[in-house]
C-alpha positions in Angstrom: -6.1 -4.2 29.0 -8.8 -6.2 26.8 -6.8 -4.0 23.4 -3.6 -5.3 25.0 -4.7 -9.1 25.3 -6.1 -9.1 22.0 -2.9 -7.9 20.5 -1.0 -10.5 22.6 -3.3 -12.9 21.0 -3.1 -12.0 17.7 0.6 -11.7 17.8 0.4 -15.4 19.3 -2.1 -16.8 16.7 0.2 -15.3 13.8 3.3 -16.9 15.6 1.6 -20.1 15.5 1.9 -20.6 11.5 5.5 -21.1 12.6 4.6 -24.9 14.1 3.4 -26.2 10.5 4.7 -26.3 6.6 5.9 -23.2 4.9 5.7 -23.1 1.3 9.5 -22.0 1.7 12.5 -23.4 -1.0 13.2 -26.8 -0.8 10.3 -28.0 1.5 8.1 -29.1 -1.7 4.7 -28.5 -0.2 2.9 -25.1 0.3 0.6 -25.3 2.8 -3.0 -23.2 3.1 -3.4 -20.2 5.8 -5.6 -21.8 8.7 -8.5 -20.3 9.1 -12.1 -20.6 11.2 -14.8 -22.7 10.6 -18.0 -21.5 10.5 -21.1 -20.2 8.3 -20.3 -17.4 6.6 -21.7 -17.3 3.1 -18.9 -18.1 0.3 -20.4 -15.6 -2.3 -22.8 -12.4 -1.9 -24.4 -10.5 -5.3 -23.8 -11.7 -8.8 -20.5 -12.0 -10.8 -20.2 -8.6 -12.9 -20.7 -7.6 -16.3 -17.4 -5.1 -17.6 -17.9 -1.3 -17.4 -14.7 -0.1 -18.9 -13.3 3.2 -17.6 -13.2 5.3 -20.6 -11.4 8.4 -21.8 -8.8 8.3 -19.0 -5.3 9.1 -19.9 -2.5 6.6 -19.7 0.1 6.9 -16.5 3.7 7.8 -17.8 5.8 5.1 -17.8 8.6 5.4 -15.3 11.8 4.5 -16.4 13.2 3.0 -13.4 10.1 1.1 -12.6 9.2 -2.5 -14.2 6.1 -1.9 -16.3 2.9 -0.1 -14.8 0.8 -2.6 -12.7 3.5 -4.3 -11.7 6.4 -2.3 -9.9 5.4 -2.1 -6.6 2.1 -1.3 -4.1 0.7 1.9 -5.9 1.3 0.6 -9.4 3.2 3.1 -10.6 5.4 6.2 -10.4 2.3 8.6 -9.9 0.9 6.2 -7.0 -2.6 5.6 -9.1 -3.6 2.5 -7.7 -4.6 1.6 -11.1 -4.6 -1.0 -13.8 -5.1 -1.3 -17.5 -6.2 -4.6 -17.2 -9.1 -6.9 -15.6 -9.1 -8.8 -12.7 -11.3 -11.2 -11.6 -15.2 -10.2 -12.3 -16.5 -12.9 -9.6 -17.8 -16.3 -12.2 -16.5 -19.1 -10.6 -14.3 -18.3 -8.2 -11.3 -19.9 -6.5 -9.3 -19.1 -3.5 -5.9 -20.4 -2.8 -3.7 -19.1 0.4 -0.2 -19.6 1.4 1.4 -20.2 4.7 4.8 -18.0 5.2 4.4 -17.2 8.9 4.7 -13.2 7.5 2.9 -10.6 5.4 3.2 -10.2 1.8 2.4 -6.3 2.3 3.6 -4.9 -0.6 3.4 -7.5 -4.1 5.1 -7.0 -7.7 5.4 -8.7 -10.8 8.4 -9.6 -12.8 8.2 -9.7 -16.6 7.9 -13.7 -16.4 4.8 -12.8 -14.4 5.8 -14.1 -11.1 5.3 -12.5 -7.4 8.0 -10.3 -5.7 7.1 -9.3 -2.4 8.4 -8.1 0.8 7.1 -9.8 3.7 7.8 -8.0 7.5 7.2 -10.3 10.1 8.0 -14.0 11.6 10.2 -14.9 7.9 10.9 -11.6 7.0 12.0 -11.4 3.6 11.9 -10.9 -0.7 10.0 -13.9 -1.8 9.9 -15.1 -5.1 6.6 -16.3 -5.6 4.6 -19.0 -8.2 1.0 -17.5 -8.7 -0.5 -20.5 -10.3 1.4 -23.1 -7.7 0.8 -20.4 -4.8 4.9 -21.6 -3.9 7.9 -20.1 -2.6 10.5 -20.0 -5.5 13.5 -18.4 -3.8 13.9 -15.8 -0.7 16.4 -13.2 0.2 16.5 -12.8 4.0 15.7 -9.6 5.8 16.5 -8.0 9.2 13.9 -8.5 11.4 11.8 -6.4 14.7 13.8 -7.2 17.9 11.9 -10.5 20.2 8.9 -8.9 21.7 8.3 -6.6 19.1 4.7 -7.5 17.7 3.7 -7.1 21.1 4.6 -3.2 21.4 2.0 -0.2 20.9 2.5 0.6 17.2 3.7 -3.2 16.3 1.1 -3.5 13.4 1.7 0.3 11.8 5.2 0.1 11.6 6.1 0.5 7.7 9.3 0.7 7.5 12.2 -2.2 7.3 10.9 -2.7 3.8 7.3 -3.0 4.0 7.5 -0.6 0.8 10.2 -1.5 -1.7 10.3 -1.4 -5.6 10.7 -3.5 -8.6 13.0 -1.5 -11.2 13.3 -1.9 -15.1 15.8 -5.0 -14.5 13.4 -6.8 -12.4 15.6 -5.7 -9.3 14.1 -5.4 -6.0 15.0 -2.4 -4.3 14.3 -1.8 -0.5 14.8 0.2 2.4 16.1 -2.5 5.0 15.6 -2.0 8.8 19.0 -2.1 9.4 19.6 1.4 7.4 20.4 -0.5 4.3 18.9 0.0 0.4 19.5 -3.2 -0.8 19.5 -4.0 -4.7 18.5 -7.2 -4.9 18.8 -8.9 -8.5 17.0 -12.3 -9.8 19.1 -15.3 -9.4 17.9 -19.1 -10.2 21.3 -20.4 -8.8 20.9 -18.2 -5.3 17.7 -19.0 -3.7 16.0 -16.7 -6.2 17.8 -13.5 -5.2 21.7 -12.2 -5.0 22.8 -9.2 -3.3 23.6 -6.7 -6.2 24.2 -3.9 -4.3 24.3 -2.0 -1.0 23.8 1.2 -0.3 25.1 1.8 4.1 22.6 4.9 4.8 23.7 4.7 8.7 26.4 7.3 8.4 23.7 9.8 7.5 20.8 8.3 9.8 20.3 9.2 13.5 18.7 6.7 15.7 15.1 6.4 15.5 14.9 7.5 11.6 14.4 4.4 10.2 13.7 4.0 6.4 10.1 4.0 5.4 10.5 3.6 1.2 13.3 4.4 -1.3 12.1 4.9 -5.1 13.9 6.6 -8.6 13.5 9.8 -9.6 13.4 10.3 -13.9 16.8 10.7 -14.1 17.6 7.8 -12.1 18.8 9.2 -8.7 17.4 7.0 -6.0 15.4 8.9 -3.0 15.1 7.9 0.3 12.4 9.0 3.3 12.5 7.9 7.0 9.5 8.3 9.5 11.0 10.5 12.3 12.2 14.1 11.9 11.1 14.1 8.5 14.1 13.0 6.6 14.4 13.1 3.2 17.9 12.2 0.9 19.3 11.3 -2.3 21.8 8.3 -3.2 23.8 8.9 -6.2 23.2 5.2 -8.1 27.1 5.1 -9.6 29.1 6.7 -6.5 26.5 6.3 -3.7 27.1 9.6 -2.6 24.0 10.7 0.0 22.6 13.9 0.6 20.3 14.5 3.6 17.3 17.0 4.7 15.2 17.3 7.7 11.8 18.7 7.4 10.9 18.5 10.4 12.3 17.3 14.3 10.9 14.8 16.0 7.2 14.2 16.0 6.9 17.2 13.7 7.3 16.0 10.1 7.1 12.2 10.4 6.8 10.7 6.9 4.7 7.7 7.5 4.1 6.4 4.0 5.6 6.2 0.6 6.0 9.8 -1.9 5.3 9.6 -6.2 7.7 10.4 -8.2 6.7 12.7 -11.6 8.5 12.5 -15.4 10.2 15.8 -14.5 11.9 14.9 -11.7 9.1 16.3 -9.5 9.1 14.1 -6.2 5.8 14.8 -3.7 6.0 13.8 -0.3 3.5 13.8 2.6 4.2 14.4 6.1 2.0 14.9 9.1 1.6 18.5 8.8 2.2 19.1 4.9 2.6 18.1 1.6 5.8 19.1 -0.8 6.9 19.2 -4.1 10.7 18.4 -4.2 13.5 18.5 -7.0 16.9 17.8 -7.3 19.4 20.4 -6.9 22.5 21.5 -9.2 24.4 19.1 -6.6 21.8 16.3 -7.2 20.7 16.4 -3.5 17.0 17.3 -2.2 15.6 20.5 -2.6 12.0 21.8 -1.9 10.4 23.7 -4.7 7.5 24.0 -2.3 5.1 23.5 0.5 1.6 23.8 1.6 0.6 23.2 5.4 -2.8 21.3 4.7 -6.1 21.4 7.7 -5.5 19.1 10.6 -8.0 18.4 13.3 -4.9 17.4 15.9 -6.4 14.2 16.5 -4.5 11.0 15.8 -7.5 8.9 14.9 -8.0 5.7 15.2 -7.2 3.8 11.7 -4.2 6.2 11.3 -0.4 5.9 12.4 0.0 9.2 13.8 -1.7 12.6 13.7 -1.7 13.4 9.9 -2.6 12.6 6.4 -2.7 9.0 5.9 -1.5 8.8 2.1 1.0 8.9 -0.2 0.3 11.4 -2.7 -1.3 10.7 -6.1 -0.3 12.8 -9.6 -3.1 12.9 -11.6 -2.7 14.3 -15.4 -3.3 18.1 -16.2 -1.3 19.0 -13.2 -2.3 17.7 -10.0 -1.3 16.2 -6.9 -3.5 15.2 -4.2 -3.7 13.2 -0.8 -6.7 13.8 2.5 -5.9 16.0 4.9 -6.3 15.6 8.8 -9.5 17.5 9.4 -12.6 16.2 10.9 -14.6 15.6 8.5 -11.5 14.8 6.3 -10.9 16.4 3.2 -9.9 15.1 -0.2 -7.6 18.0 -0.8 -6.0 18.4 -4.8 -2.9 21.0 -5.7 -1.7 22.2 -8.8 1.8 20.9 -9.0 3.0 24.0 -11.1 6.7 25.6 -9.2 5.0 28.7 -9.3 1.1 28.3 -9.9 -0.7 31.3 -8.6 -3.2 29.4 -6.3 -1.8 26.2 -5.2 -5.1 24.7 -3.8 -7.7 23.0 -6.4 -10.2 21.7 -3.9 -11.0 20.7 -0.4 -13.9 17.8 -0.8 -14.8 17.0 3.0 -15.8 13.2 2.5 -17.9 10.7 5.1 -18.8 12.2 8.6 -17.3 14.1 11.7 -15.5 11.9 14.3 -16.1 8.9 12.1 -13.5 9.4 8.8 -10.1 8.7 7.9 -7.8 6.8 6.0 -4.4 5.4 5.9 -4.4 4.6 2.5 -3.6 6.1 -0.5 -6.2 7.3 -3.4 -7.2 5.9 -6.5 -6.3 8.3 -9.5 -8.1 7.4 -12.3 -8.0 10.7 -14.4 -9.6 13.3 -12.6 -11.2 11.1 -10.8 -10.3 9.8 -7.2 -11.5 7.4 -5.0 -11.1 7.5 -1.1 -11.6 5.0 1.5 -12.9 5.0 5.0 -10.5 3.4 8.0 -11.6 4.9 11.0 -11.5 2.4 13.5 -8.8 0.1 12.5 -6.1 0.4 15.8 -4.6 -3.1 14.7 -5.9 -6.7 14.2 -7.8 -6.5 17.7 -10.0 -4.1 16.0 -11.7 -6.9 14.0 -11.8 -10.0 16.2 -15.0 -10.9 18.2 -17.4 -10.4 14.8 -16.6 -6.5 15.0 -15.3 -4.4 12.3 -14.3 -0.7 11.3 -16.6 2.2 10.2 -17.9 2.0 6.2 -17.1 4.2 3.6 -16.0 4.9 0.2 -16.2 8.2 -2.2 -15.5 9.3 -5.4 -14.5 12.7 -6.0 -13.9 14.5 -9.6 -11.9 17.3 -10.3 -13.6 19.6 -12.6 -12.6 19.3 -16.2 -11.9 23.5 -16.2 -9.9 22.8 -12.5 -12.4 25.3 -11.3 -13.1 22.5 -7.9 -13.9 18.9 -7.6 -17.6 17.4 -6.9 -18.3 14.6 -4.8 -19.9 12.4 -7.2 -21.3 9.4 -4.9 -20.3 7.7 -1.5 -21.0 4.5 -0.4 -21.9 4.4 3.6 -22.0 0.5 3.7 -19.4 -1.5 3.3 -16.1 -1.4 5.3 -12.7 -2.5 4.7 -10.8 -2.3 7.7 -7.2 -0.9 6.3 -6.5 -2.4 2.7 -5.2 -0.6 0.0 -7.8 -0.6 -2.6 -7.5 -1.1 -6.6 -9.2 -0.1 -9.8 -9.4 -2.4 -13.0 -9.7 0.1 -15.7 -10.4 -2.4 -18.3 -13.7 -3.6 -15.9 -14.9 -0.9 -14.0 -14.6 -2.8 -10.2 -13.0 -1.3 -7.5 -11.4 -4.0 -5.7 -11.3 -4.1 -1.9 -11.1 -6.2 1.2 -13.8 -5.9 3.7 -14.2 -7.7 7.3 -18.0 -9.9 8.1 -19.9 -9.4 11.2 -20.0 -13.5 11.9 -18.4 -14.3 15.4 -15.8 -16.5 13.1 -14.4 -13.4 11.6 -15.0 -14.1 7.9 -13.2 -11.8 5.5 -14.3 -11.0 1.9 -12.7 -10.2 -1.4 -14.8 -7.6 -2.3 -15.8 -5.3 -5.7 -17.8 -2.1 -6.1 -18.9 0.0 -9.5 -16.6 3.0 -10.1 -18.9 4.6 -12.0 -22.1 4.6 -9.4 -20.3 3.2 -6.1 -22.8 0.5 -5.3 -21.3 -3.0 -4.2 -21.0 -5.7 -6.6 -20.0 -8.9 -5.3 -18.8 -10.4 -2.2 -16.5 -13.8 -2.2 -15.3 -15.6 1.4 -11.6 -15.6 1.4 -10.8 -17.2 5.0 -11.8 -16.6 8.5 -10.2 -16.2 11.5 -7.2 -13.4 12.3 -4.2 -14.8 9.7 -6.8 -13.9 6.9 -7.0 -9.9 8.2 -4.6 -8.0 5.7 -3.7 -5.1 8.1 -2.6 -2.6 5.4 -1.8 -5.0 2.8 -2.2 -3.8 -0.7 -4.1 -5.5 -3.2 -2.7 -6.7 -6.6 -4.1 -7.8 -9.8 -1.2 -10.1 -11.6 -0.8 -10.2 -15.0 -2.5 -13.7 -15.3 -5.8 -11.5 -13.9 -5.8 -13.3 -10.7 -6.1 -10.9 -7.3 -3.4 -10.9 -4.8 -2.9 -10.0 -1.0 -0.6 -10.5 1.9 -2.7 -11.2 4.7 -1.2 -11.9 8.5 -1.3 -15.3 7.7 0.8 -15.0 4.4 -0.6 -14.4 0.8 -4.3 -15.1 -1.0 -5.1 -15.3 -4.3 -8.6 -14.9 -5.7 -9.3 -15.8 -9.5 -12.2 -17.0 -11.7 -12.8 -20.2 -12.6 -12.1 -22.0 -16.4 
């Protein structure tokens, strides 16, 4: 009962941003998240000196997708999590927060540089965002959770209803609506920032309970769909809108939990909670799978994980690869060769952190042959963090050898903890930028950085306190303008230097 009350109350403290100033359209002001006072230290370490990431090869521009960085919550087409440029290297700092009343989960950029984001929750919708003002330019209203919903089991893991969407080459935001919608959403100053372009009715197709988890291009343009139960997978013809349909699996076999990369061949990977696949299009255009692999799995559904399987999206990596963590205990860092026919499909198995006390439910950093994994066992929801307490630590770095002979585990930090972010590399700096919760009975949480190249933390900078300020599975942005970005329950932050 104490998990239950503690849900019930963060549920209630996120419903209480309601009662005071959005920055929405019109109003004029944009008002801060409220946090906790208390004592927590504004700034741990010392700001950082650049480290570039050398000698790793650029991500394929997608052709569908705005420009790398900035299309959506993994970056890119291959999910890499990365960026060619710096973010904030912790001189001077400044934090600013806005109040929407829901979470900016997943954040991209347009080409004038401003925020598009879907925000699930109390004002579900595609905001239009000012970085520098930290204001609501314009939203586009989405279907929202039936009353009573944040209170359910599961409330705070639910990704679909367009908690994953995409920016294409247009600056169109594409998402996967709860209602069984894709909605093509295009720029518009004279329509509250957005006008409904197009609209794609899925629910002729759908059977109730699959609801849509993400929707992204393939390379020749052909939009596909997943949804989380009975491991649905289609295709939407962009010009007719014709839809073809599989099922990988039935009912709690084959859930598709997360988001799938899409490669320059028309390759598509997606995870579900018993394997990883490599999909193409057919002669008809619809889904077909070129193949499969059925990777370990421990049974458990461990806490810091939405069911009882891998908890990321797959990453392509250049030379050939795919990879994602497995569901064994210790988990695995597990690469593939993506090849239709390669004669041994496995690369590696890398068990990372220790038995009964890893997972994660995020996706990897590919940086070359280089991947970095985080640690999120013990994040069951927001309740996990109140009261001063936080999740278990962890983060690795794993390298595929350069002859793809295996992969070596090349450090892991055992010390710092970020409850359930999605993390990001600057490959211009060398910090690994993350999210971490502080053990102060005000619940402080950090913007925080660690060395790629030896895995030690860097720096440490206060971002709010209290349970709007927990992210629960936000991912992390770097802007064009350098600044940090996350959606937090409370709304969005934004971490830069100072002048």
């Amino acid at each position: 009962m104490l998990g239950a009350r503690n849900m019930a109350a963060t549920a209630l403290a996120c419903g209480a941003v309601l009662l005071a100033p959005l920055g929405l359209p019109g109003t004029g002001t944009a008002a801060p998240i409220p946090g906790v006072p208390g004592g927590a230290p504004e700034f741990l370490g010392a700001p950082a000196t650049p480290r570039p990431v050398d000698g790793v090869p650029a991500v394929p521009h997608h052709p569908g997708l705005a420009a790398n960085g900035d299309s959506g919550i993994h970056n890119d087409g291959w999910m890499s999590d990365t960026y060619v440029r710096s973010g904030p290297l912790g001189i001077d700092t400044r934090v600013d927060s806005l109040l929407l009343g829901s979470e900016c989960g997943s954040l991209a950029f347009d080409r004038a540089g401003r925020i598009v984001a879907t925000c699930p929750g109390l004002n579900p919708g595609v905001y239009l965002i000012d970085p520098a003002g930290m204001r609501v330019l314009g939203r586009y209203p989405l279907p929202g959770r039936e009353p009573g919903a944040m209170l359910r089991p599961g409330a705070f893991t639910n990704f679909g209803g367009g908690a994953y969407f995409y920016l294409d080459d247009r600056d169109r935001a594409i998402v996967g609506a709860a209602t069984g919608h894709v909605l093509v959403l295009a720029e518009n100053a004279t329509a509250d920032g957005f006008v409904l372009e197009r609209d794609y009715d899925l629910t002729g197709v759908l059977r109730p309970g699959e609801q849509l988890n993400s929707v992204l291009p393939d390379a020749a343009g052909r939009l596909w769909f997943v949804a989380k139960s009975n491991g649905v997978v289609g295709t939407i013809d962009p010009e007719t809108g014709a839809i073809q349909v599989i099922r990988l699996g039935d009912g709690t076999e084959g859930q598709i939990q997360n988001s799938f990369a899409v490669g320059a061949d028309g390759d598509v990977y997606i995870a579900t909670n018993r394997e990883l696949l490599r999909l193409d299009a057919g002669p008809g255009g619809g889904p077909e799978i070129t193949w499969r692999v059925t990777y370990a799995n421990s049974g458990q559904h461990k806490p810091g994980q939405t069911d009882d399987g891998t908890g990321t999206t797959p990453t392509i990596l250049p030379g050939g690869y795919v990879a994602i963590t497995d569901n064994a205990d210790p988990m695995n860092v597990v690469v593939y060769r993506t090849a239709r026919a390669a004669a041994q499909r496995e690369v590696c198995s890398v068990p990372v952190f220790e038995t009964g006390a890893g997972n994660t439910e995020n996706s990897l950093i590919g940086a070359g042959n280089s991947l970095i994994v985080e640690n999120n066992y013990g994040y069951s929801g927001p309740e996990a963090t109140l009261g001063g307490r936080t999740t278990v630590p962890g983060f690795a770095r794993v390298d595929i050898n350069p002859d793809g002979s295996g992969c070596t585990k090349v450090w892991t930090n055992t010390t710092v903890a970020a409850p359930s972010v999605v993390p990001k590399l600057s490959l211009a700096n060398g910090l690994i930028y993350t999210y971490t919760k502080g053990s102060e009975s005000t619940d402080p949480w950090y913007w925080t950085t660690l060395d790629f190249h030896t895995g030690n933390l860097v720096w440490q900078r206060l971002s709010g306190a209290g349970p709007l300020y927990n992210n629960n599975y936000a991912g992390l942005a770097i802007g064009p303008d350098g600044a940090a970005y996350l959606g937090t329950l409370g709304g969005l932050i934004s971490l830069r230097d100072g002048n």
